[in-house]
N, C-alpha and C positions, 0 to 999 in steps of 0.2 A: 504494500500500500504506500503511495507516495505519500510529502505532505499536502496536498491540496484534493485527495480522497476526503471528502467530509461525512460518507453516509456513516460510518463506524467510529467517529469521534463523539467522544462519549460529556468530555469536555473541553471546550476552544475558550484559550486565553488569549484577548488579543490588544495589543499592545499597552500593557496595564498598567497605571502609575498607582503608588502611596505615597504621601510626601503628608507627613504629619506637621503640622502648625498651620495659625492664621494664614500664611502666606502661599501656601502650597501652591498655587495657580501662577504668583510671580516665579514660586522656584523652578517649578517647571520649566516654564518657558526661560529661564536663562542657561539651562542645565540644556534645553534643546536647540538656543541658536547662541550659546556661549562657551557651550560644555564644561561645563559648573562640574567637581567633583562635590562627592558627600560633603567634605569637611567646608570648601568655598561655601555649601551652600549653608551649613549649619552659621557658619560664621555671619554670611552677608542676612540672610534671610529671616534665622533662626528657626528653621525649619529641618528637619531630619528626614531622610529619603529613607523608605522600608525598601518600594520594589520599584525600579526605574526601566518602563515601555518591555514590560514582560509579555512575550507571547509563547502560548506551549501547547499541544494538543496533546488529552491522551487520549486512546484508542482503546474500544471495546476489547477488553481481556488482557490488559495490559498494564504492569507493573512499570509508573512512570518513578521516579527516583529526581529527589531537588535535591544537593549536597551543596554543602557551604559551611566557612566557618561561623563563631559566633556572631552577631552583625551583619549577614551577609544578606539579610532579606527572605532567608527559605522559609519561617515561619509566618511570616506576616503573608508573606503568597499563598499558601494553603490556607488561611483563614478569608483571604481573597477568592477564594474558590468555592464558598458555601456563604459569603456575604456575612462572617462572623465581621467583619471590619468589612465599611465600604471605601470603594477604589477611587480615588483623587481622579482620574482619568480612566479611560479605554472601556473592553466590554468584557465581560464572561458571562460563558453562553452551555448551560447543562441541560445535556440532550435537547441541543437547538434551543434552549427558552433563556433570555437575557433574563441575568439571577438582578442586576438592578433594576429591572422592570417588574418585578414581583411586587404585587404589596403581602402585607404581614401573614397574613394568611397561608396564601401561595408558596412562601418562604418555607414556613413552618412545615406546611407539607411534604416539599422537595426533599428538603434535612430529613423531616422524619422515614419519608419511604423510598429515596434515594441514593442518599448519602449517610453512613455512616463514619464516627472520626475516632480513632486511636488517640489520650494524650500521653505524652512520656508519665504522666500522674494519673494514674487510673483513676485515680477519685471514687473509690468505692465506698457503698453506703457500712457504717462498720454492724450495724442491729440490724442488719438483712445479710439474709442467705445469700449464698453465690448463687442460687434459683432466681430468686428474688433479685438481685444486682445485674442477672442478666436479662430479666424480664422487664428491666423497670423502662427501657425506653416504651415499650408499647402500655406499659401502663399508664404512663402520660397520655397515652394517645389512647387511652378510654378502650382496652381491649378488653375483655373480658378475663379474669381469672385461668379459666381454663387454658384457654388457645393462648394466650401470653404463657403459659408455663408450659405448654408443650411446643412453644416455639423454641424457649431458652433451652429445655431440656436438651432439643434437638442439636440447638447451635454449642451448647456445651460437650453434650458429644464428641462433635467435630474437631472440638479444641483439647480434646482429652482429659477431659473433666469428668464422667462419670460415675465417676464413685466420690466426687465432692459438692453435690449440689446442696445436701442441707447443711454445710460447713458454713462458717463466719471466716471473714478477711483476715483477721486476725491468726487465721488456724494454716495461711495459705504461704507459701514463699514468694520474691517478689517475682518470679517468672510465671507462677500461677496464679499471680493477680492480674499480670498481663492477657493470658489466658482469658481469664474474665472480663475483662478490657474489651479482648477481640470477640468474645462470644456476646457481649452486649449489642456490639454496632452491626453483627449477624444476625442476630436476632429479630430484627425488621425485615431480614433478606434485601439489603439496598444493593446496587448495583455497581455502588461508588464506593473505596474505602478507604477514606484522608487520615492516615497516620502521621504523627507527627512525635519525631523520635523517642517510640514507644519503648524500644528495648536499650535507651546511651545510659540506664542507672545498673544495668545489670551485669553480672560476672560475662566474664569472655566467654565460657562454657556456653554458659545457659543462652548468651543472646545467639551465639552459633546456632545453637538448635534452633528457638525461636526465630531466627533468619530463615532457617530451611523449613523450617513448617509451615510458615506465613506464608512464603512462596506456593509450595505446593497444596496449601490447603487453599490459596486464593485462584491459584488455574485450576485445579479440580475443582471450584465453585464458581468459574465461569467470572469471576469480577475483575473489576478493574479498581487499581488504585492507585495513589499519590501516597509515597513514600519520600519522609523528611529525613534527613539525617546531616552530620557533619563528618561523618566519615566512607570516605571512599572504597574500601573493603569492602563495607557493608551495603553500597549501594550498586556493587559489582556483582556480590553476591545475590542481592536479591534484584535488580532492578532488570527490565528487557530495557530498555534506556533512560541518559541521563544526564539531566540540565545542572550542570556548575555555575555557580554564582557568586559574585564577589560583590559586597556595596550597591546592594540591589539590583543588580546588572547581573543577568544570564550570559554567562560570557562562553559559555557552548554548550549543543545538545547534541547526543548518538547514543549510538550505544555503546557498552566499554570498549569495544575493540576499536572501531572508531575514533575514539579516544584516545585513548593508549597509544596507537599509531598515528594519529594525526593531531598534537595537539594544539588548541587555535591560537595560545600564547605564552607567553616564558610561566606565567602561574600556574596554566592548566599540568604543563611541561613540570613544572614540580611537582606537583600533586602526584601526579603519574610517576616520579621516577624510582620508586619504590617497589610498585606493583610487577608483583610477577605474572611474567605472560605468558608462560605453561598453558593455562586453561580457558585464556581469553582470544588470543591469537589464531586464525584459522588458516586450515592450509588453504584457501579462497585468498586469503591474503599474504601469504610469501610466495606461492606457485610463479611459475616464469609459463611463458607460453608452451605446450610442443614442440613448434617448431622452433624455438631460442635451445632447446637440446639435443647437442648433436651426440649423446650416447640411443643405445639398444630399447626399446622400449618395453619389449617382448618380457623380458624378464624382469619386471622392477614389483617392485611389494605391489601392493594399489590403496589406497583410502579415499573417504568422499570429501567433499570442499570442505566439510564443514567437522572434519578432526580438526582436534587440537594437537600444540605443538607438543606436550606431554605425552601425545597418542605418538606422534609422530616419529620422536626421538626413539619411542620403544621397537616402531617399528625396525628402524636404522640400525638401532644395535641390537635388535634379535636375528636381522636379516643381514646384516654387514653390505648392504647393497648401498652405492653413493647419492642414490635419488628412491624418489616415492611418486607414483602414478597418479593423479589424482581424477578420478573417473563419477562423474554423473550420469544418472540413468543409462549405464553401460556406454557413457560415448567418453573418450579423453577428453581430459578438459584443459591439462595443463600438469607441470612439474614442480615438485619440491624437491631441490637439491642442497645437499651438507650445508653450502654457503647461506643458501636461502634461509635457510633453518637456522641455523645461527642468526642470524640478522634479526631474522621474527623473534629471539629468545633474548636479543637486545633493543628489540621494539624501535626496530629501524621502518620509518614511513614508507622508504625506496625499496625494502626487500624483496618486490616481484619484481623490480626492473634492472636485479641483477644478474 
């Protein structure tokens, strides 16, 4: 899907501003025919930039990921997305309907049977049941006893809860409160899932796993969601792509590998220079053409585009052979040779075109 596919965006952000204080409207426009940083503008203005002409689409069934460090704008943008804070400028548009053209009503609706949000602070009730904490958003919303607790039950379930629904917060560790967390905003069955870094207070263990569960419990349930975080690991790990941001500016979006090999500037180029690219790198992206190989073809290993360089390497030295075939729907597609493979394991941009 490119980006200008719109039937499967699920929500379009389009060129969004925050700019908190009186003046927000003058900061603006100095920041766009002056180009005002953060700090000029705090100074001249007195005015503080969250999110500066954000635009981002994510797509039905699709794990989008904002990363940034503290100050960078990624949480005031997600609260930009469900109209918890409204936008100094631009539009946001869920499942086609402008969220500031909603009045109060409408709003409340959308939130309740559309959007669900993760906060890093679960905020659970401490004299209700994890039943009951998970049921409580459709209790708001006037459901009945019954079918509100066999929603939660169910949504608890899913999150591996089962055998703690009549337990208290109290009795729970902080990744099984998270749990609870995710099983509330499931609980409605919304289609949207705005997290915002639910798992950055937890052990390194625990949030690992919670990384890989959130993934695969949220493609196994068909949703899409907006995933905050401040770390890149973690947005590699769980994210299919991913907008960086610095001083409320999106200063690039892809997916990791994209990233990783292309980065748009000396920041992002940091960020990344740590990341290992074993399992991010695709033989699609070090292959050299066919015809750039003037060895044998007949005998070479074979993998698809879409091994990693992890897969790749083992190929090489189970097989001792200097190259690797790389074949789509039985046609060749192209070569991965020693060099190449090297290059991608140092996340060299140029690696096909050596």
């Amino acid at each position: 899907m490119t980006q200008t596919d719109t039937s499967d965006v699920l929500i379009d952000c389009q060129s969004v501003w925050k700019v908190f204080g009186d003046r927000s409207r003058e900061a603006i426009g100095a920041i766009t025919q002056r180009g005002l940083g953060k700090q000029e503008v705090l100074r001249e203005f007195g005015c503080v930039v969250g999110v500066s002409d954000a635009s981002i689409q994510v797509r039905r069934g699709e794990i989008f990921c904002i990363m940034g460090l503290s100050g960078s704008g990624k949480s005031t943008l997600i609260r930009l997305l469900n109209r918890l804070i409204e936008p100094s400028l631009g539009q946001v548009k869920v499942k086609g309907r402008d969220v500031a053209a909603m009045d109060a009503a409408t709003l409340r609706e959308t939130r309740a049977r559309h959007i669900g949000m993760v906060f890093q602070s679960v905020a659970l009730l401490p004299q209700r049941t994890v039943l009951e904490n998970a049921a409580f958003g459709l209790e708001v919303q006037g459901v009945s006893r019954d079918e509100r607790n066999r929603a939660a039950s169910a949504a608890l379930d899913k999150v591996g809860l089962s055998d703690w629904k009549a337990r208290y917060p109290s009795e729970l560790s902080g990744g099984m409160q998270q749990r609870v967390g995710l099983a509330r905003a499931l609980t409605s069955d919304p289609e949207i899932i705005l997290m915002d870094e639910p798992f950055s207070a937890l052990d390194p263990l625990i949030r690992r796993q919670l990384q890989d569960e959130f993934r695969q419990l949220t493609k196994d349930l068909g949703k899409s969601a907006v995933f905050i975080t401040h770390d890149l690991d973690e947005a590699i790990r769980i994210g299919d792509r991913i907008a960086i941001m610095k001083d409320g500016v999106i200063i690039q979006t892809g997916t990791a590998e994209e990233i990783v090999m292309n980065p748009a500037d000396q920041y992002v180029a940091d960020f990344v220079a740590g990341i290992s690219r074993l399992h991010l790198i695709k033989a699609h992206s070090v292959m050299i053409s066919a015809g750039q190989w003037q060895g044998a073809v007949d005998g070479l290993p074979r993998c698809s585009p879409e091994a990693d360089i992890d897969a790749l390497i083992g190929q090489i030295t189970e097989t001792g052979s200097d190259a690797i075939a790389v074949e789509e729907d039985g046609k060749l597609v192209g070569i991965v040779t020693i060099r190449n493979l090297l290059l991608g394991v140092r996340g060299d941009a140029d690696a096909s075109a050596h």
